[in-house]
N, CA and C of each residue as an Amber inpcrd file, in Angstrom:
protein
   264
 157.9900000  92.5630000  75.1070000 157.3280000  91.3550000  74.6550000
 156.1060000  91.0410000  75.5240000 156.1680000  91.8060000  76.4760000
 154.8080000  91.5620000  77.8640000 153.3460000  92.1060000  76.8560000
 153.9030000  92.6420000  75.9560000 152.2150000  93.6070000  75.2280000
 151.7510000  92.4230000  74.4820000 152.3980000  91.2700000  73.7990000
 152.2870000  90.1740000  72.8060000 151.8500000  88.7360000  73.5470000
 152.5690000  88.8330000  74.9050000 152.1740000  87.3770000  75.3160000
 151.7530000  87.8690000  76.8450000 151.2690000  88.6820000  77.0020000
 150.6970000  89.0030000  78.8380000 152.3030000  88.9640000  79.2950000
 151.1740000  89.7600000  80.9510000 152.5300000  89.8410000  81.8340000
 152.7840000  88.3910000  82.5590000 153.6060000  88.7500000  83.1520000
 154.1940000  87.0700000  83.7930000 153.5820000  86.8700000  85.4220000
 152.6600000  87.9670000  85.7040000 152.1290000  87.7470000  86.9070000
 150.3910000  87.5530000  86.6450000 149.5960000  86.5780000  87.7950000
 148.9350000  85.9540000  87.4110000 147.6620000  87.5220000  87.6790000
 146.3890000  87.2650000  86.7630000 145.4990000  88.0900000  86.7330000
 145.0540000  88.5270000  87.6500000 144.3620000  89.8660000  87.5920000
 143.7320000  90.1970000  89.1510000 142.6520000  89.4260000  89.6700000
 142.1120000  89.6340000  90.2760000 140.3620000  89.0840000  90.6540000
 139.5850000  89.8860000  89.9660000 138.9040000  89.6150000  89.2310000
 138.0440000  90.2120000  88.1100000 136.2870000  90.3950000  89.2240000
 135.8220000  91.3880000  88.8780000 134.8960000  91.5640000  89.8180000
 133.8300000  90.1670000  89.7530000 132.9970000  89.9820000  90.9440000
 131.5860000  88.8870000  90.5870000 130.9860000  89.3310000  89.2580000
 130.3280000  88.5970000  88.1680000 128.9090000  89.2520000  87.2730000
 127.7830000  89.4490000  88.0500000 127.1090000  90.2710000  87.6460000
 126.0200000  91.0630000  88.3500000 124.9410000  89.6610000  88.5580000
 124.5390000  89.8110000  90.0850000 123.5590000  89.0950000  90.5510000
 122.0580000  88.7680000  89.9040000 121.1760000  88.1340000  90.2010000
 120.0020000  88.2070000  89.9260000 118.7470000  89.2150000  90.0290000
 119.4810000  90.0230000  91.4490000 118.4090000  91.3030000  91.9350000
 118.6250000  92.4220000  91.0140000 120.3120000  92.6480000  90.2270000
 120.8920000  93.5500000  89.4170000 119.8810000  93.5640000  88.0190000
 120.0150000  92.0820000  87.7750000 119.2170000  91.8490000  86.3180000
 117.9520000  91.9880000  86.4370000 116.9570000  91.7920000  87.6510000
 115.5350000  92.3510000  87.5120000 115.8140000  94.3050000  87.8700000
 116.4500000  94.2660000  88.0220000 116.4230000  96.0410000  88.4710000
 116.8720000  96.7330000  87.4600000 117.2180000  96.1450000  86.6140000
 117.5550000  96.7510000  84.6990000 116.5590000  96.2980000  84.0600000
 115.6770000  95.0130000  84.2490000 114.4440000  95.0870000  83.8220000
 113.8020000  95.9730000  83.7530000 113.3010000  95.7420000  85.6920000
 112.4260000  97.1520000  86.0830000 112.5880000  98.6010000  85.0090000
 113.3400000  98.7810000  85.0630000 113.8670000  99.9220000  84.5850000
 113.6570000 100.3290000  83.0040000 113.6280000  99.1760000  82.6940000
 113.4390000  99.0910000  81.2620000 112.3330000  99.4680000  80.9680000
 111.2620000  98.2610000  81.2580000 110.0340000  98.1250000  81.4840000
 109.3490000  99.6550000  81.5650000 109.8550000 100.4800000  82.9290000
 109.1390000 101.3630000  83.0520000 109.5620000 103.0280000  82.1720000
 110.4060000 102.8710000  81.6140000 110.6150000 103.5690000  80.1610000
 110.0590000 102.8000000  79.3500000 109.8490000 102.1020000  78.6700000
 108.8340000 101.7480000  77.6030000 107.6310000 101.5330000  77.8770000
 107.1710000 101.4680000  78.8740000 105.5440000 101.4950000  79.1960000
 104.7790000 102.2490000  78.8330000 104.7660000 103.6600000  79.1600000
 103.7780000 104.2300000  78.0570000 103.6760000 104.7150000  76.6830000
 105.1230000 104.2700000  76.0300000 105.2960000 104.6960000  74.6140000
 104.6970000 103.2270000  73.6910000 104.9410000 102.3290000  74.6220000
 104.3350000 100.7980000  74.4840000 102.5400000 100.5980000  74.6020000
 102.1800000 101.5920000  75.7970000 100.8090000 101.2780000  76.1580000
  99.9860000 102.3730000  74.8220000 100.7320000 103.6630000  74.6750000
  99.8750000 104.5350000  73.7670000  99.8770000 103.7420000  72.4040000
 100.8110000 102.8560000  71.9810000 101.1880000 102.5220000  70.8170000
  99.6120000 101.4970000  70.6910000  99.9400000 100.4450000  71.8190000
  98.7990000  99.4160000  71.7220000  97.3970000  99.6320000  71.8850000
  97.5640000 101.4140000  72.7670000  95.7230000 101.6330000  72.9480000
  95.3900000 102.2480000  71.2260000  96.2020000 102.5740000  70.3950000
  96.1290000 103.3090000  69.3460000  95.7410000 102.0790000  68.5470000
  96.1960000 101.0240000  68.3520000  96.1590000 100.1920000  67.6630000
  94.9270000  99.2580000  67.4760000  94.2100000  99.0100000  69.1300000
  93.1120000  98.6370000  69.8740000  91.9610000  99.3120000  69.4370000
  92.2070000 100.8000000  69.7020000  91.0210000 101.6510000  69.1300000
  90.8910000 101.6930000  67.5850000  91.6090000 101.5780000  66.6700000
  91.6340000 101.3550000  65.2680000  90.8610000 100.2830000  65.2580000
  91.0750000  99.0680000  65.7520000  90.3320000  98.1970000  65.3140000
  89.2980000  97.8510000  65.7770000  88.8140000  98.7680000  66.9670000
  87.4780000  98.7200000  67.1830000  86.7970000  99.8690000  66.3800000
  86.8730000 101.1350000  65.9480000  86.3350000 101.7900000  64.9380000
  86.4240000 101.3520000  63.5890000  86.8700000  99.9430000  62.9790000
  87.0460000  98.9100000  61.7890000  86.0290000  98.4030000  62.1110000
  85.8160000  97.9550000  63.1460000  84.7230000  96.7680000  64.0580000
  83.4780000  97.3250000  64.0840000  83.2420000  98.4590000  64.6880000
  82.0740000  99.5140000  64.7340000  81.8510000  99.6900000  63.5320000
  82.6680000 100.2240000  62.3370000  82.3740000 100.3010000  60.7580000
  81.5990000  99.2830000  60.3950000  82.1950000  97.9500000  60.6520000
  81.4220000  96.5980000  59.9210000  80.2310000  96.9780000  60.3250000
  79.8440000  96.9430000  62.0050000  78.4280000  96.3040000  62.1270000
  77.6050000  97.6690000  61.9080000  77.9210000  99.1220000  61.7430000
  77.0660000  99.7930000  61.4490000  77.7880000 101.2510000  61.4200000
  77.6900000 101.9240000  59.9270000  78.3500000 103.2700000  59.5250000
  78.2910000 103.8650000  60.6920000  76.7450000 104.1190000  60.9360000
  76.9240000 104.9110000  62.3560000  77.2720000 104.9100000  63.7430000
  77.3100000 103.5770000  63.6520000  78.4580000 103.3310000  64.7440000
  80.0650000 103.6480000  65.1100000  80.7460000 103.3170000  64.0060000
  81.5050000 103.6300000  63.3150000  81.7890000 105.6650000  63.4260000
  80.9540000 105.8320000  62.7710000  81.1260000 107.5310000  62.5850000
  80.5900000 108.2850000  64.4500000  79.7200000 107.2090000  64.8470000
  79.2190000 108.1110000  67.0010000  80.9430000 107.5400000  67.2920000
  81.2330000 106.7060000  66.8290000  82.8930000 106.7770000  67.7650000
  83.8530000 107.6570000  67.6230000  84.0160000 107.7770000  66.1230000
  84.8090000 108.8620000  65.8740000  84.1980000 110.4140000  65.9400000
  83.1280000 110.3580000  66.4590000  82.5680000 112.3380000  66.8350000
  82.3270000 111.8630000  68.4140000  82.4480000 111.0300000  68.8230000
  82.9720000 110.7020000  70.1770000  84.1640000 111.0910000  70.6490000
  85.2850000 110.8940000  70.2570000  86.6960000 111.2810000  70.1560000
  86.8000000 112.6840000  69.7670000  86.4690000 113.0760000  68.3850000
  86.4570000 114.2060000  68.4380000  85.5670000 115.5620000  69.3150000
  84.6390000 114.9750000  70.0940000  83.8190000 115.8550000  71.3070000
  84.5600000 115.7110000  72.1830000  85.3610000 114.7300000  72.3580000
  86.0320000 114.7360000  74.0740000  87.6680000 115.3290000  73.8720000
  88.5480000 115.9520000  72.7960000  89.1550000 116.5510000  72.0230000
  88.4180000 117.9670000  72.5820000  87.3110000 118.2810000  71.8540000
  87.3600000 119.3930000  71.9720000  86.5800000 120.2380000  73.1070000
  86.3840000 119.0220000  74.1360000  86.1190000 119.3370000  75.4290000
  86.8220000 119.4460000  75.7720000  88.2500000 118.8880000  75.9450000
  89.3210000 119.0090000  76.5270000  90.2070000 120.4130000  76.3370000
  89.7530000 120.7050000  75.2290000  90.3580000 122.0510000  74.4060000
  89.8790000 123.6980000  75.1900000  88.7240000 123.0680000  75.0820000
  87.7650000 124.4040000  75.8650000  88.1120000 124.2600000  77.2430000
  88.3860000 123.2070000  77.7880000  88.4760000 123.4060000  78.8290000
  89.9940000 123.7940000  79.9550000  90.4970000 123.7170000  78.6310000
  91.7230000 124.0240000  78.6960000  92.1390000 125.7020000  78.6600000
  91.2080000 126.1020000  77.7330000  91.1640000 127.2720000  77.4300000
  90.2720000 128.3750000  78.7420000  89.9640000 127.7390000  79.2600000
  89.1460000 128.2330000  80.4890000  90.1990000 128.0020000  81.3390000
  91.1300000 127.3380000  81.7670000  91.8020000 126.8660000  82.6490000
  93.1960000 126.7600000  82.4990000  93.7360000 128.1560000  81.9960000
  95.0800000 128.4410000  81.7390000  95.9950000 128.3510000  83.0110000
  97.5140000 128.0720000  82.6130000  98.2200000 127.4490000  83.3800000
  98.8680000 128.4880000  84.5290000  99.0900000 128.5070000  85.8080000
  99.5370000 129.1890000  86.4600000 100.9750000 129.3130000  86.2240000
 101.4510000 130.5690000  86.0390000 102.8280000 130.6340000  85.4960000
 103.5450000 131.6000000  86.2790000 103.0460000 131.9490000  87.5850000
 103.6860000 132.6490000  89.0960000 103.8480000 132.0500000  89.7450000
């Protein structure tokens, strides 16, 4: 009958709940796993709407940003390609 109504001796000491330094240090933690899946998300989002923005005030503004991006793409590419990875 102890499984239906508890045992007849009084509870243990149940540990403290986690402090205040515990709960910023699971923050921390948090925080710094979502930070750059958070920061690429918002620079992606930022740059959209400044190449919307650049569109309004002038096509070619608009179009030097985006062959802006795509030159520094494919600078990065070449230069990558010059600068293969050490694998010894």
């Amino acid at each position: 009958m102890g499984f239906y109504y508890g045992q007849n001796k009084p509870p243990e000491d149940e540990p403290n709940p986690g402090s205040w330094r515990e709960t910023l240090a699971i923050i921390w933690v948090v925080f710094k796993v979502l930070a750059v899946p958070l920061g690429l998300l918002f620079g992606f989002v930022f740059a959209l709407i400044l190449v919307f923005w650049l569109f309004m005030i002038s096509g070619w503004l608009g179009l030097a940003a985006i062959a802006a991006v795509v030159a520094a793409l494919v600078a990065r590419g070449v230069w990558e390609a010059k600068h293969p990875p050490d694998l010894g």
